[in-house]
C-alpha positions in Angstrom: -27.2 -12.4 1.5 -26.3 -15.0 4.2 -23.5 -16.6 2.4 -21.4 -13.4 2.7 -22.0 -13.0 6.2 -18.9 -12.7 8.6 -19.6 -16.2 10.4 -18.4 -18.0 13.2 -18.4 -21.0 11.2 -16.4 -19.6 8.1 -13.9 -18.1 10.8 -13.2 -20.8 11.9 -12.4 -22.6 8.9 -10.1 -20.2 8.1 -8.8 -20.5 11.2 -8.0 -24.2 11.0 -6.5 -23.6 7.4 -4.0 -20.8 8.7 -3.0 -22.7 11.6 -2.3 -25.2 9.8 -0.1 -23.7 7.5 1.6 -20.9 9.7 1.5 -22.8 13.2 3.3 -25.9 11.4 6.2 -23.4 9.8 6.0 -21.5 13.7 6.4 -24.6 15.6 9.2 -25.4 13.4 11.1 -22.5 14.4 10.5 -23.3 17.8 12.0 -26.4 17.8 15.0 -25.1 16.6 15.4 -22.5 18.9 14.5 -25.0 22.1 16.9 -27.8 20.9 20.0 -25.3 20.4 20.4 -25.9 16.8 21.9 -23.4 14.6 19.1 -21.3 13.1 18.6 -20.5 9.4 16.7 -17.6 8.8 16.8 -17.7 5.3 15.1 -21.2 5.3 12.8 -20.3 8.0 11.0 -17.5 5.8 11.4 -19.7 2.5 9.2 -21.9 5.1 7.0 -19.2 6.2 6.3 -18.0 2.1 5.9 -21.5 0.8 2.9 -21.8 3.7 1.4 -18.3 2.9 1.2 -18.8 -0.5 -0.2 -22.2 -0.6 -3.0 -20.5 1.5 -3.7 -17.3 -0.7 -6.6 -15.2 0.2 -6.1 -11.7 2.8 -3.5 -13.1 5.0 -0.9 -13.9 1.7 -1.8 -10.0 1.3 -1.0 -8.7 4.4 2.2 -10.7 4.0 3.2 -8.7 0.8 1.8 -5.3 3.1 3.9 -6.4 5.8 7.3 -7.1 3.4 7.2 -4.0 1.8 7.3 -2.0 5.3 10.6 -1.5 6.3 11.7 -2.9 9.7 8.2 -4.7 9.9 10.0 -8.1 9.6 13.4 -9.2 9.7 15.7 -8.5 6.1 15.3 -12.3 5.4 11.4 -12.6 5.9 11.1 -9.5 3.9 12.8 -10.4 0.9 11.2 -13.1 1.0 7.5 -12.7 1.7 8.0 -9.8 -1.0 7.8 -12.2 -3.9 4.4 -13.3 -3.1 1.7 -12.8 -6.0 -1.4 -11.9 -5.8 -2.3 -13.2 -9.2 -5.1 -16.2 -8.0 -7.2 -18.5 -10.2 -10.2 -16.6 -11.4 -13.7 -17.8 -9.7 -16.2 -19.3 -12.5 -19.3 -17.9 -14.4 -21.3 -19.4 -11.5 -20.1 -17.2 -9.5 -20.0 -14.4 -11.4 -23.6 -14.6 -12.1 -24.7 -15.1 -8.6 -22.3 -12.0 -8.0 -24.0 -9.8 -10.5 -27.5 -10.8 -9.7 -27.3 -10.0 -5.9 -25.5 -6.7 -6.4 -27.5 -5.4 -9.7 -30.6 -7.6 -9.7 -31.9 -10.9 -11.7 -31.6 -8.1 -15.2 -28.3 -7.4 -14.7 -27.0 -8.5 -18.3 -29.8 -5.6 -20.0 -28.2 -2.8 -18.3 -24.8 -3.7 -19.9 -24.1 -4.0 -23.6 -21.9 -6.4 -23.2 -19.8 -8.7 -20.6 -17.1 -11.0 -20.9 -17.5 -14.2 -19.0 -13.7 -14.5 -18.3 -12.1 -12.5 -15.6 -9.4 -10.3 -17.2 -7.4 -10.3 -13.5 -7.5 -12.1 -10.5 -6.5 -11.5 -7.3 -6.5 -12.3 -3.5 -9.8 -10.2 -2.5 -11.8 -10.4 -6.3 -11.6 -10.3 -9.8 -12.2 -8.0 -13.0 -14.1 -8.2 -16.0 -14.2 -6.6 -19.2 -17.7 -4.7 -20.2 -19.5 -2.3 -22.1 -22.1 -0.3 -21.0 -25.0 0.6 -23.5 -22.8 3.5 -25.3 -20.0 1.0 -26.2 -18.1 2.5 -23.6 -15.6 0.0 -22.1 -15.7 -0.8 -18.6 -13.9 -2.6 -16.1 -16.3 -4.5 -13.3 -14.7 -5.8 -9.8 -16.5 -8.2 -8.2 -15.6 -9.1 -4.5 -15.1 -12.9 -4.0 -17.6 -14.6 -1.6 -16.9 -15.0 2.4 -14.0 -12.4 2.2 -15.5 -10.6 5.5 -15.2 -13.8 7.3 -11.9 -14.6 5.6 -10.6 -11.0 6.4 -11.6 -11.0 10.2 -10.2 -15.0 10.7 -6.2 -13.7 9.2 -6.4 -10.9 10.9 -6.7 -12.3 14.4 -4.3 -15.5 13.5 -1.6 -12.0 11.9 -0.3 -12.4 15.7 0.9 -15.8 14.1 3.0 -13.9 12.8 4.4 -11.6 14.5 5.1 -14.2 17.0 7.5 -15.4 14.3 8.8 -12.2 14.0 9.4 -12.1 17.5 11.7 -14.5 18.1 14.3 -13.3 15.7 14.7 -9.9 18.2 12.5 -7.1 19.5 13.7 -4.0 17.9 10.0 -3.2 17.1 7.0 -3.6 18.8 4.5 -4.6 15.7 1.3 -3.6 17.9 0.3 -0.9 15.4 1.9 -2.2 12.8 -0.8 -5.1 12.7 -3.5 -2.5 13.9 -2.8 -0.5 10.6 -2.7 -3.2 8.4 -5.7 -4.6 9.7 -7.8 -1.3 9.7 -6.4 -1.2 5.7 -7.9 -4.3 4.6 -10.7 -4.0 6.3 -11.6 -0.7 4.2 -10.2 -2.6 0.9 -13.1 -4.5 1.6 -16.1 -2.1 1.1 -16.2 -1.1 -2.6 -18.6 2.3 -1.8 -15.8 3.8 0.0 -13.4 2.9 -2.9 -15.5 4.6 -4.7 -15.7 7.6 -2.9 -11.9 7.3 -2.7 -11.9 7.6 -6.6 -14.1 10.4 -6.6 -11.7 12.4 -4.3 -8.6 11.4 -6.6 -10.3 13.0 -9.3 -11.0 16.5 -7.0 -7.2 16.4 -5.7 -5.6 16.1 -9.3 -8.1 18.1 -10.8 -4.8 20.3 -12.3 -3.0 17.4 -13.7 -3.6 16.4 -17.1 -0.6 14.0 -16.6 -2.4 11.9 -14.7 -5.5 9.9 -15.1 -8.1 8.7 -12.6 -10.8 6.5 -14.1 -14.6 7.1 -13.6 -16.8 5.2 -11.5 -20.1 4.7 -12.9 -22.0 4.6 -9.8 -25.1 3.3 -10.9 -23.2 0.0 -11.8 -21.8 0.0 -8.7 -22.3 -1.2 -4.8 -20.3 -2.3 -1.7 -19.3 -5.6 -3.6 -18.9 -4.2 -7.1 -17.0 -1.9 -8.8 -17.9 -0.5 -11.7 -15.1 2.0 -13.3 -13.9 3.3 -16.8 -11.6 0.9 -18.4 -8.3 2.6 -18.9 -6.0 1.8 -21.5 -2.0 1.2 -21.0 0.7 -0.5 -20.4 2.7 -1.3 -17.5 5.8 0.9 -16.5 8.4 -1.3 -17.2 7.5 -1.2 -20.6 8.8 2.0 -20.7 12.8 1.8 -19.3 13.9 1.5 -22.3 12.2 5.0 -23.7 14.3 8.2 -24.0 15.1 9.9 -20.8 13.1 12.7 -20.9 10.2 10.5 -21.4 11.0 8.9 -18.5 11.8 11.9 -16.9 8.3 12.9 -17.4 6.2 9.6 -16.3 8.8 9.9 -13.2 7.5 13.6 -12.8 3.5 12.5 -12.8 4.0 9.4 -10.2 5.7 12.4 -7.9 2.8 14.7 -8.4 0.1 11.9 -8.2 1.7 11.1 -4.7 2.8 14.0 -3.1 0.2 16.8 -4.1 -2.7 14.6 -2.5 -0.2 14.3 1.2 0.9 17.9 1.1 -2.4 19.3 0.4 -5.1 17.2 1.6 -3.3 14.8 4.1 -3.7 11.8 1.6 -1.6 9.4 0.5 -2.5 6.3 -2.0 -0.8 3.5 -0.2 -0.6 0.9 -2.5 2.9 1.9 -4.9 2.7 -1.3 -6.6 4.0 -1.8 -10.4 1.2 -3.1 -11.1 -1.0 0.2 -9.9 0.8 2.6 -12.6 0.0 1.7 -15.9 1.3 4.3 -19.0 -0.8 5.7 -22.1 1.2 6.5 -25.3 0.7 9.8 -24.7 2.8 9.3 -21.8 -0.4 10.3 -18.9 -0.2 7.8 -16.3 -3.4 6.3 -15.6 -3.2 5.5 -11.3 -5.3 2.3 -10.8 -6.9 0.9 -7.4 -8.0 3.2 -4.4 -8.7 0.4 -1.9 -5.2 1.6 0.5 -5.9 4.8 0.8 -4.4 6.4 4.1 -5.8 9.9 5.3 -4.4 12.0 8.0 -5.4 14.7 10.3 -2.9 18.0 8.7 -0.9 17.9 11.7 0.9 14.6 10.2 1.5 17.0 6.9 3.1 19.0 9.6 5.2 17.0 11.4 6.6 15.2 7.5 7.9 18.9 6.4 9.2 20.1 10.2 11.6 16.9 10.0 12.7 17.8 6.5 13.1 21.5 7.7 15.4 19.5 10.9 17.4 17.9 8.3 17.6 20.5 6.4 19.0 22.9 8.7 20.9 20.8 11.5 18.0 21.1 14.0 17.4 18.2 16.3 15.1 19.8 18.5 13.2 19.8 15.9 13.2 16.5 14.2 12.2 15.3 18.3 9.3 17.7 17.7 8.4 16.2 14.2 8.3 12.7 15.6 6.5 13.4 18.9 4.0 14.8 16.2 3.8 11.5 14.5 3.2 9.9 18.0 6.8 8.5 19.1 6.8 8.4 22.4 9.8 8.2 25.1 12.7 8.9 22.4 16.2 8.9 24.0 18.9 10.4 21.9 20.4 7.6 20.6 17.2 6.5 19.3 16.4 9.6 17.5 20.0 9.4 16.1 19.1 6.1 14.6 15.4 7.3 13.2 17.3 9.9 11.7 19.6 7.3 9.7 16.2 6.3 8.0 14.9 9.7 7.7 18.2 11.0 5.9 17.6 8.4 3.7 13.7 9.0 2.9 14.4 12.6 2.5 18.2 12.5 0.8 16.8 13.2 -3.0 14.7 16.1 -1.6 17.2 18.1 0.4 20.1 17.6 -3.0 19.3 20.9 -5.0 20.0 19.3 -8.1 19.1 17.2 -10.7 20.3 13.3 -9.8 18.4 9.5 -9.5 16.5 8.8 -6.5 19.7 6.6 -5.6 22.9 5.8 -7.2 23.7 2.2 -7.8 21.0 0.6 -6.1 18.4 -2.6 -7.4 15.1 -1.5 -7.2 14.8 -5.1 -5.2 17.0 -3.3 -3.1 16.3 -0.1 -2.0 15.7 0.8 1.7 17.4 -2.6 2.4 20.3 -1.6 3.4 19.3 1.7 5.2 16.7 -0.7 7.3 19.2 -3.1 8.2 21.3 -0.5 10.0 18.4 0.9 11.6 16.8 -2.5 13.0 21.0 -3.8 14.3 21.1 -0.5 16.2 17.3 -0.5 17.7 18.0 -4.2 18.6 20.7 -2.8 21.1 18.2 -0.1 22.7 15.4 -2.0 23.0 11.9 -2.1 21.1 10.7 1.2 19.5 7.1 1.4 18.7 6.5 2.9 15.5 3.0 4.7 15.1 0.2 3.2 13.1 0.5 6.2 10.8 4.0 6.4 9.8 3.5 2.5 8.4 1.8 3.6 4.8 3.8 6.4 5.0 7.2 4.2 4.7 5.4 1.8 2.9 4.5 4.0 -0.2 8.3 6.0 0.2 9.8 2.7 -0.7 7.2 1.6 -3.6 7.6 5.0 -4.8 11.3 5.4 -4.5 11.9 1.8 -6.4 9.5 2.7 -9.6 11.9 6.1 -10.1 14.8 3.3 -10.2 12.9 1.4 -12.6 12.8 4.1 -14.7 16.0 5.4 -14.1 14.8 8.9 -14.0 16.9 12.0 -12.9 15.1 14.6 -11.7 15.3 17.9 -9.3 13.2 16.3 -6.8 14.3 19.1 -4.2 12.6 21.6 -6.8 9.4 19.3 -7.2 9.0 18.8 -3.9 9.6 22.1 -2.6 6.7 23.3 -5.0 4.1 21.1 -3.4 4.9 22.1 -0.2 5.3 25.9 -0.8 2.7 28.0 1.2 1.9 25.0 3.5 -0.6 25.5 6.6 -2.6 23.4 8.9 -5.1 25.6 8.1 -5.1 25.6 4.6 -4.7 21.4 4.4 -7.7 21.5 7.1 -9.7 23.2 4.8 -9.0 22.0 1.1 -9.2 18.3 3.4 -13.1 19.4 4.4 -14.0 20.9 1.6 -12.6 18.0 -0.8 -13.4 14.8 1.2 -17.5 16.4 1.8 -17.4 16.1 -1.7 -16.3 13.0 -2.6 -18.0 10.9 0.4 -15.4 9.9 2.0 -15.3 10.5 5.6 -13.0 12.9 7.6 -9.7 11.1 9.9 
């Protein structure tokens, strides 16, 4: 239909809007910095979320994407760009009718029992509603907002916006493929097929795991612009803190599994660790909600992930270099590697501690990384910028997201057992091959 076509004239619409908003909070900065004043950078990204947010749509998004990557954005920005919601007013029946009737045709309403008018969640790229199909089964329908193609395409070329910001606090890191990654991301959040097909290969990787629930797509009810999927019933993790510790224990124990047997097998990693993604049966399974970031590697990645564990491990620099020339670092002096290590040590600390212990000791969930990040970026910005490959930015991404739900939950676990078990036996070969055979099928196509 031509009114979801990416076009000029929608760009640039979108473009005016963001400039508006971002180039007025920029230029701000700017002035400050050329007339010698004393800079607040706590003020400046206050600025820079209270223009985001007023804007909402894919750019506030990759704003949150961007937050929760460590070293993406200076310690200020981030904690402050983190608080953005995604939670947006709900579009109107109107909408949702013309939705339906494009994707499923002018009978829509017969091939469902029923559907509830209201959306039952909003956010920045579509909204969900409540349905039934003609079993009584209850669904959950997501409909794609209008223009987002247009939308997407017009914040991604104005993201340099903000990195420009980002560049004059220092130049520790060169964001080039940081914002290629994120762009490439949202991009693929916006085809609802290949979420699909994402589903569908969920369901073949944790096959095994009865602790963990991926809904169903019903793919007749589906297309590129809606989503039609088993509505799963839960409640949200927090809910559970207060729960005994083994129960805790075992939710803790299925989020591990649902993230780290899909990477060390099959190269795949659901990049999206938000709160909101996890929600909890009172069974204790853990239903594991939207597969629009999904992040797929060639095995080699796999590889490179376990040979810097192995470096840690057993006090062997040569080959941690080796395990982030395989990631795609390029031009590492020592010094540089020391201070990737700093991060690493910290990624990989609960792993390499045979025993049973929190992710972290005495750390906010709000927290976590911060500090580890902070050291990183003060020692980079004396060496000069360090170009972190597109791949490793999910990668950290969902560490951190992970790593701050286990605080949540305050769970104490062996995670140098757990971990070692998914990784036991590993080859290229054999993630090459459960990769083929898995992702031929589910759809989704091969790195």
């Amino acid at each position: 239909m031509t009114d979801e076509k990416n076009t000029l004239s929608r760009r640039l619409k979108r473009y005016a809007d963001v400039t508006t908003a971002v180039g007025g909070a920029a230029a701000r900065m700017a002035g400050t910095r050329i007339m010698g004043r004393e800079r607040d950078t706590r003020g400046e990204a206050a600025d820079l979320k209270a223009a985001l947010g007023n804007l909402k749509g894919p750019l506030m998004k990759v704003a949150q994407m961007l937050a929760s990557v460590p070293d993406a954005l200076p310690a200020d920005f981030a904690s402050e760009l983190s608080t953005l919601q995604t939670q947006a007013p709900p579009m109107g029946w109107p909408f949702v009718r013309r939705r339906m009737v494009a994707e499923l045709g002018p009978d829509w309403e017969k091939k469902f029992k029923s559907f509830e008018r209201d959306a039952a969640a909003a956010a920045s790229l579509g909204q969900v509603h409540r349905a039934t199909d003609k079993r009584g089964r209850l669904l959950a329908c997501k409909l794609q907002y209008p223009d987002m193609a247009s939308a997407v395409e017009a914040d991604l070329a104005q993201l340099r916006l903000i990195f420009a910001v980002y560049r004059r606090m220092d130049r520790a890191i060169d964001p080039s493929e940081i914002a290629e990654e994120v762009g490439a991301r949202l991009r693929e959040e916006l085809d609802y097929k290949r979420e699909a097909a994402h589903m569908h290969l969920y369901r073949i990787m944790l096959k095994d795991f009865d602790a963990i629930r991926v809904p169903d797509v019903i793919d007749e009810l589906s297309t590129a612009r809606l989503l039609t999927m088993s509505w799963e019933t839960g409640r949200p993790v927090l809910e559970f803190k207060s729960r005994p510790l083994a129960d805790r224990n075992k939710i803790a124990t299925a989020l591990f599994r649902a993230w780290w047997h899909p990477f060390s097998r099959y190269a795949t990693i659901h990049g999206d660790p938000h709160l909101g993604n996890y929600q909890v049966r009172d069974d204790l399974v853990v239903n594991l909600l939207d597969y629009g970031c999904i992040r797929t590697f060639k095995p080699k990645f796999v590889g490179g992930v376990i040979d810097l564990y192995r470096a840690l491990e057993r006090n062997e620099p040569d080959l941690a270099v080796h395990a982030y020339e395989t990631w795609g670092f390029v031009g590492l002096k020592k010094e540089v590697i020391e201070t990737l290590n700093i991060w690493a040590r910290f990624i990989y600390a609960p792993m390499l501690d045979k025993r049973v212990r929190t992710v972290a000791n005495g750390v906010e969930p709000s927290a976590y990384g911060r500090k580890e990040a902070y050291e990183v970026h003060k020692r980079l910005k004396q060496m000069g910028p360090v170009k972190p490959p597109r791949e490793f930015v999910f990668m950290d991404r969902a560490a951190i997201g992970l790593g701050a739900v286990f605080l949540h939950l305050a769970a104490e676990l062996n995670f140098h057992k757990i971990f070692n078990e998914e990784i036991e036996g590993f080859t290229l070969a054999e993630v090459a091959k459960r990769q083929k055979a898995a992702f031929a099928s589910s759809g989704v196509p091969l790195p």
